[in-house]
N, C-alpha and C positions, 0 to 999 in steps of 0.2 A: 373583049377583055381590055384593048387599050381604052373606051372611053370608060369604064371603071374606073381605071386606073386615073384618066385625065381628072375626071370632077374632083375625087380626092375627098369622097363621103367615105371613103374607107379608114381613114384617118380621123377615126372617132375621139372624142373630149378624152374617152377614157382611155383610148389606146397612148393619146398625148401624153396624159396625163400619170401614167404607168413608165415610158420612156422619160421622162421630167421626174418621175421620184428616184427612177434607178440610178438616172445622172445625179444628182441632189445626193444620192448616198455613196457612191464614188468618191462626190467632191467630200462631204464628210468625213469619209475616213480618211482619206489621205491628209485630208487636212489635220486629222487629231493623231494619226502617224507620225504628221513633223514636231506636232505641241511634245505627242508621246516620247520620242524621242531625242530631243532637244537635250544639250548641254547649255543652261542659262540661255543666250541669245544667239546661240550657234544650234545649227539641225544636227541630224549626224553624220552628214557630209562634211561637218565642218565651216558650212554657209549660214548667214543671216537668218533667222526666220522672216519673213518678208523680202528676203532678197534685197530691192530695191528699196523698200522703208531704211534700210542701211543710210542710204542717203541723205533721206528728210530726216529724219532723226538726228544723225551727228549735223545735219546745215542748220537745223534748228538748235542743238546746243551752244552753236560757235554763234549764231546769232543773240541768243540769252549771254552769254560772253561777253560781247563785247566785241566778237570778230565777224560780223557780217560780211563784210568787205571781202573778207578770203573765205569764202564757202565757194569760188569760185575758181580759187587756188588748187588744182587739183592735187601735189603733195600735202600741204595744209590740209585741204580736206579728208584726206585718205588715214591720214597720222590721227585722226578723231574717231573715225572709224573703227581704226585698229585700235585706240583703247577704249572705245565704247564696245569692243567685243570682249575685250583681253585674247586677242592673237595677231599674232602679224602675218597669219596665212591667210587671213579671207582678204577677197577679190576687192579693188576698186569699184565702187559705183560713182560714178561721176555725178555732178550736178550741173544743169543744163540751163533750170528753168529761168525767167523773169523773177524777178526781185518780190513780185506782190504772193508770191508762193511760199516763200521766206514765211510769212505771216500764216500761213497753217503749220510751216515745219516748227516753229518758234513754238506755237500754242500745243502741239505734238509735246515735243523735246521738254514740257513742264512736270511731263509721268515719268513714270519707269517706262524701259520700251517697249516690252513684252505687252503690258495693259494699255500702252500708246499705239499700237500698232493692232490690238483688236479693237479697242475704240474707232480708230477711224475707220477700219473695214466696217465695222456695224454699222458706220457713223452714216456712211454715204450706202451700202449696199441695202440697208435700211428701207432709207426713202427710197429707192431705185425701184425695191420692190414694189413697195405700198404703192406710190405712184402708178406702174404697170397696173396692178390691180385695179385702182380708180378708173384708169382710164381706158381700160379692156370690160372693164364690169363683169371680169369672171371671176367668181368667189374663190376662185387658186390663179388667179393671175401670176401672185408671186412665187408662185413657185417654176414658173417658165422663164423668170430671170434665176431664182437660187440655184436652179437646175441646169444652167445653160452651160454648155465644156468652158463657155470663154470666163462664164466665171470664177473657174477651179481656178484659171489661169491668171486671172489678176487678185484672186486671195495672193496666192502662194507666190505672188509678188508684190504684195503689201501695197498696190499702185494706185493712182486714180481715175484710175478710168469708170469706177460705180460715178465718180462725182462730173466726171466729163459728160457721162451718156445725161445725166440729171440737166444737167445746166442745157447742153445742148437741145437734146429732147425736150424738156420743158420751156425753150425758149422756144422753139420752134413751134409747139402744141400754142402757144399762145399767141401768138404772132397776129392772128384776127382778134380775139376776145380782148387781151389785154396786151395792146402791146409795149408800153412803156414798161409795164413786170418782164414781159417776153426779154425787152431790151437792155432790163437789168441784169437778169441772168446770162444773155448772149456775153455782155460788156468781160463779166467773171470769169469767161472762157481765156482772159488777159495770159494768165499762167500757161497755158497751152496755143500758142501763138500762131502754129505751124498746122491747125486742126480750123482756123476760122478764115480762110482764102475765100471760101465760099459766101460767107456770111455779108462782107459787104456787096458785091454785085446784087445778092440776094435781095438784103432790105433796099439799096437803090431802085431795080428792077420794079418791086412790088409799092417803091413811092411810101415806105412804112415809114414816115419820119418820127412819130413816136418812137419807135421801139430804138431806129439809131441815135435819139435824144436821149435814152434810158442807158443804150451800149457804152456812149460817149461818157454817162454818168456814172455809169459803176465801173468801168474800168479809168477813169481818170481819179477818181476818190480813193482806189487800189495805188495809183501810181502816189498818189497825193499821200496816202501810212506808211508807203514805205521810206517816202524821204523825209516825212517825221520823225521817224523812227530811226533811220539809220543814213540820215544824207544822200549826196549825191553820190560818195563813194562805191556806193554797191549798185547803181546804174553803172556807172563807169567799168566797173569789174565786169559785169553781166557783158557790157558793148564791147569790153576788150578781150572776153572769152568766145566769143563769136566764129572768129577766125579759126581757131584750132578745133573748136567743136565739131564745127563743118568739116573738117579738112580730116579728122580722125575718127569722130563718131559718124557722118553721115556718108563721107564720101570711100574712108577705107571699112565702115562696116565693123567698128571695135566691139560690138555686140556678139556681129554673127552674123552673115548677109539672111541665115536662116530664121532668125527674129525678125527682120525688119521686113513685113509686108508691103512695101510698093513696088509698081515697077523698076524703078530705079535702082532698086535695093537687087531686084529679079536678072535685071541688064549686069548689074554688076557683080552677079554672083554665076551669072555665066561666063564671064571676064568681060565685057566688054570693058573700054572703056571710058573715061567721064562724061565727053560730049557725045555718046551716042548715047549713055544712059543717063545725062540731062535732057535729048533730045526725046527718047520715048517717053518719058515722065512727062516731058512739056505739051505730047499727043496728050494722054491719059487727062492729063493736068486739068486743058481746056476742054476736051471732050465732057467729062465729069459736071465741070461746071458750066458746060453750054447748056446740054442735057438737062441739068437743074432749073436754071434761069428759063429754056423755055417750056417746062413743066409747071414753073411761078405763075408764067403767063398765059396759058391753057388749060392748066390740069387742075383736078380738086386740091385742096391744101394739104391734106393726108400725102397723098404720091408725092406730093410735093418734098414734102418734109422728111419723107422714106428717103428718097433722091439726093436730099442734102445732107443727111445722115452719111451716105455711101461718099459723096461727094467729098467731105472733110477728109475721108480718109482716103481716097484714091490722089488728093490734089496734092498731097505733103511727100515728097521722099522719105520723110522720116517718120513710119508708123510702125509700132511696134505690134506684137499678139496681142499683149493684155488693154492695146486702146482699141479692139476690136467689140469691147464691150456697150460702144456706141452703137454696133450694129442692132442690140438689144431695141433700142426707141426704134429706130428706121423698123425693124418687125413686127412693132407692137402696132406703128404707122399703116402697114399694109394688113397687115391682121384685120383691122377694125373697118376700113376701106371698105376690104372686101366684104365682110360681115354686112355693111349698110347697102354698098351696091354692088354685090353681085363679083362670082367670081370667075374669069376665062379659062379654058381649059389650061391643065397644069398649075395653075397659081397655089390652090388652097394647098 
């Protein structure tokens, strides 16, 4: 019975593929629940639709404004909020990111928000799929991303992490064939700063100087639009919101210590606190990325890349559920692996 169990021939295409529709139809209705029940851009809890598109939406009207500078102003920013909803009971969502992010919220904030905020979910969760498929060669590939729980969970936060797992996943899928594309993509992962620790030892390790020639290119060309655009003032803001970020989002947990997936997050939701739960994060941290590096240097590039997928998100204190949607590439990583060589017991 148990080596039945181990090979994991019992876990037929169609048994998968019957658990990935039923998940898929969960996420659907829930999803046309909230559209269903919606007051304009509030659910019927009273929240965002999108939750956190709240965010990019009013950072990107204040940028069309004229106020880029203060998206980083958290009363400022909240006071856009409240009348881009018409209430003054929904939640703060804070903005966090780099400046070069601005430039998707801006291009957002040009619709209404309700049809800006299903655009960009289609926009990236789109290609996420097709990709998977391409690159699984299973004529329902996409539907092992549409279908995944973590995708209910970054819909019904308006977030990006469809466009995180793309960039990351497809920089990494390329890394031998093409790497200066690889490096272009990796470079865009700019906006998510605290997700790419890995990525330089990584292309060091591996001696990819293409692809760090492509990183260096498109995330300098990102830094390069936004001080076109809006100066150095909104670097300066970003560098002077740092402090408090840290100190209220990462370190007390202003989400929920039950959001935020790292260890760090784990230590301090047990009470620990800061320097023991900087201290097991900095285990986890280097472990992750040891792990990774000598898998670079050993291992096939698939494992490889499965590894590094895990890696971004184990090395950052600050990951949230819905960037758990990078797990998505790391599985389609090992999927395909195993499919070409062989799988040990338990894997499949």
């Amino acid at each position: 019975m148990m080596g039945t169990l181990s090979d994991g021939t019992w876990l037929s295409a169609a048994r998968a593929r019957a658990v990935a529709l039923a998940s898929l139809a969960v996420t659907i209705g829930m999803v046309a629940w909230l559209f269903l029940t919606a007051h304009g851009s509030l659910d019927a809890h009273g929240r965002p639709l999108g939750t956190d598109f709240s965010e990019v939406f009013a950072a990107g009207q204040m940028a069309l404004h004229g106020d880029a500078a203060k998206v980083w102003d958290w009363p400022s920013h909240f006071a856009v909020q409240q009348a881009l909803h018409g209430s003054t009971s929904v939640e703060l969502y804070g903005w966090h990111y780099p400046p070069p992010f601005l430039l998707v919220a801006a291009l957002l904030a040009s619709i209404p928000y309700v049809p800006a905020l299903i655009a960009w979910q289609a926009a990236t969760l789109g290609p996420l799929a097709y990709a998977a498929q391409r690159y699984l060669k299973l004529r329902d590939g996409w539907l092992f991303v549409a279908g995944a729980p973590v995708t209910l969970i970054c819909l019904t936060h308006g977030h990006n992490g469809f466009l995180t797992a793309l960039l990351l996943g497809g920089g990494l899928l390329l890394l031998e064939r093409r790497p200066l594309i690889a490096g272009l993509l990796l470079g865009c992962l700019i906006y998510k700063p605290q997700f790419v620790l890995i990525l330089p030892p990584l292309l060091l390790v591996t001696r990819n100087w293409r692809a760090i020639l492509g990183a260096l290119g498109s995330s300098l060309l990102l830094v390069a639009l936004t001080l076109a655009l809006w100066g150095w003032p909104v670097w300066q803001a970003f560098l002077d919101s740092l402090p408090l970020t840290r100190h209220i989002v990462v370190e007390q947990g202003q989400a929920g210590w039950f959001k935020i997936m790292s260890p760090f997050a784990a230590m301090r939701g047990w009470g620990a606190d800061l320097a023991a739960a900087y201290a097991v994060q900095g285990v986890f941290s280097l472990g992750a990325i040891g792990a990774t590096l000598w898998l670079a240097l050993r291992s096939r590039p698939a494992l490889r890349n499965a590894a590094a997928t895990a890696a971004a998100l184990i090395a950052t204190p600050y990951v949230l559920d819905y960037d758990f949607v990078v797990l998505l590439a790391g599985i389609a990583f090992l999927f395909k692996d195993g499919e070409e060589h062989g799988w040990r017991p338990w894997d499949r």
